[in-house]
N, C-alpha and C positions, 0 to 999 in steps of 0.2 A: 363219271368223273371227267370224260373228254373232253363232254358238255360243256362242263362246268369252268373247264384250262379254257376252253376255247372264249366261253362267256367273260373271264375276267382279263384275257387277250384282246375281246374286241372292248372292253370298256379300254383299256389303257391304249388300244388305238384311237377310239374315239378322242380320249383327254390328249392325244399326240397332235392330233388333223385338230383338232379345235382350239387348240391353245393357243396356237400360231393367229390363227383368224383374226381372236381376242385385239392382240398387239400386234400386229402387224403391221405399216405404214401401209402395207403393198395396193399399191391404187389397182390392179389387176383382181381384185375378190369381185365374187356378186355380189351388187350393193341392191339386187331386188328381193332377197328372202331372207328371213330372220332364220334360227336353225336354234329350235329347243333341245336342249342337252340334257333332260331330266333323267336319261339313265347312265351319264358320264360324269355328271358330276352332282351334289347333292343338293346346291340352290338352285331356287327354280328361277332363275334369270333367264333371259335370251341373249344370244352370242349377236353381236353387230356387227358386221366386217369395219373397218377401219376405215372404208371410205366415206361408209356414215356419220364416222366423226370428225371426219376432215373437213367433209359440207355442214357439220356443224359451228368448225371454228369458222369455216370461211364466210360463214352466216354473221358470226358474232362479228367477225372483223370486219365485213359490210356498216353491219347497224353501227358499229363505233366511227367509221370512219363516215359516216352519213352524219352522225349526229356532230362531228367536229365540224361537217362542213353545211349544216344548215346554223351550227351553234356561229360561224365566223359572218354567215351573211346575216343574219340577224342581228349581230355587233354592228357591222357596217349599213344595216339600215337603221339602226338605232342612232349613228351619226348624222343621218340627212336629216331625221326631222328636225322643223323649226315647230319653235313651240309661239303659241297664242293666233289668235284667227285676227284675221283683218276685221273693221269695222263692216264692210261692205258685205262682207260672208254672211252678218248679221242682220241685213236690214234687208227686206223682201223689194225684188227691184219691181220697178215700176213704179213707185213711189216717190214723193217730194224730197222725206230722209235722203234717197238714193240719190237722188239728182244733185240734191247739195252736197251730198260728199263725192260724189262723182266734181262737182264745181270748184271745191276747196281742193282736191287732189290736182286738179288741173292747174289752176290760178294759184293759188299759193302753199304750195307744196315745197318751195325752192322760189326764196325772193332776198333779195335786196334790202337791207335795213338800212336808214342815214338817219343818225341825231344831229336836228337842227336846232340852233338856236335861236332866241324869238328877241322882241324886244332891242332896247339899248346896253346890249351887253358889252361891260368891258372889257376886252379881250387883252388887252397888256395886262390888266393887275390879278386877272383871273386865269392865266396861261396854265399855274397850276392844276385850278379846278377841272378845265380840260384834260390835263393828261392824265386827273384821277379815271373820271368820266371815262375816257374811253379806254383805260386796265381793268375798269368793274366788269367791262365787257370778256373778257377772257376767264370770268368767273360763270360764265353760263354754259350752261353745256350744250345746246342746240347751235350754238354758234360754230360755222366751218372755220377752223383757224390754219395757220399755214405750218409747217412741218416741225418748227420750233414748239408747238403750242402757244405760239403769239397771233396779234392781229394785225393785218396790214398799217403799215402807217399811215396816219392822217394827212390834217393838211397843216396841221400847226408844227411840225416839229420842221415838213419839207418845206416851209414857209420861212420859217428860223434859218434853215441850212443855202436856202435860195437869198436872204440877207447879207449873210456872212461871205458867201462869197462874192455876193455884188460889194459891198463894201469894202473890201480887204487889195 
């Protein structure tokens, strides 16, 4: 019968000293041995101390905060790219292609346009036709225009404005 006080004694110390382990925060347990409880309590589980679940959140909360911060640089390199490849990326160098787009890139890349007029044109009855002529121009979109979205002005209007005031 002593036996037997003493045996259901030491179960309820065991379920005493083990329960605390379970829950504990206490960073002070051994986090190197598991501790099988099969004669304290009835499932067969293993008791963990609680630091092992601590390095587990601090695990999760690693991988979360790794993955915020590879999710943020990949946003911001998702902004630099430019999209479509140059001509030149395309054409194997050393060749003729090459050299003429190498020649076009160089020479006229960025030029100068002037519409001349040819012939005996008459320029008083056709002043109009000219100022159509060069607005069609602000309808192109290659062309560099100045901060209004207009185009410099010609020589017909400061032509007019340099009359007016020699005259007046």
């Amino acid at each position: 019968m002593a036996a037997a006080k003493n045996a259901s004694t030491l179960v309820t110390d065991v379920r005493m000293t083990l329960t605390p382990m379970r829950f504990s925060p206490s960073p002070s347990c051994a986090c190197k041995q598991t501790i099988h409880h099969t004669a304290a309590v009835n499932d067969h589980r293993p008791i963990h101390c609680a630091c092992l679940y601590d390095i587990f959140v601090m695990l999760q909360l690693t991988a979360v905060l790794m993955f915020v911060v590879l999710l943020g640089a990949a946003t911001w390199g998702i902004t630099q790219v430019e999209d479509g490849l140059d001509v030149t990326d395309l054409v194997p160098r050393h060749t003729t292609e090459f050299r003429f787009l190498e020649a076009r890139q160089k020479y006229f890349d960025f030029y100068y346009m002037f519409a001349v007029t040819q012939g005996n044109f008459d320029y008083p009855k056709h002043q109009k036709l000219l100022h159509d002529y060069h607005d069609a121009f602000t309808r192109i979109g290659n062309i560099i225009k100045n901060d209004d979205g207009g185009l410099p002005e010609f020589w017909l209007p400061l032509l007019r404005d340099w009359l007016i005031s020699k005259c007046s």
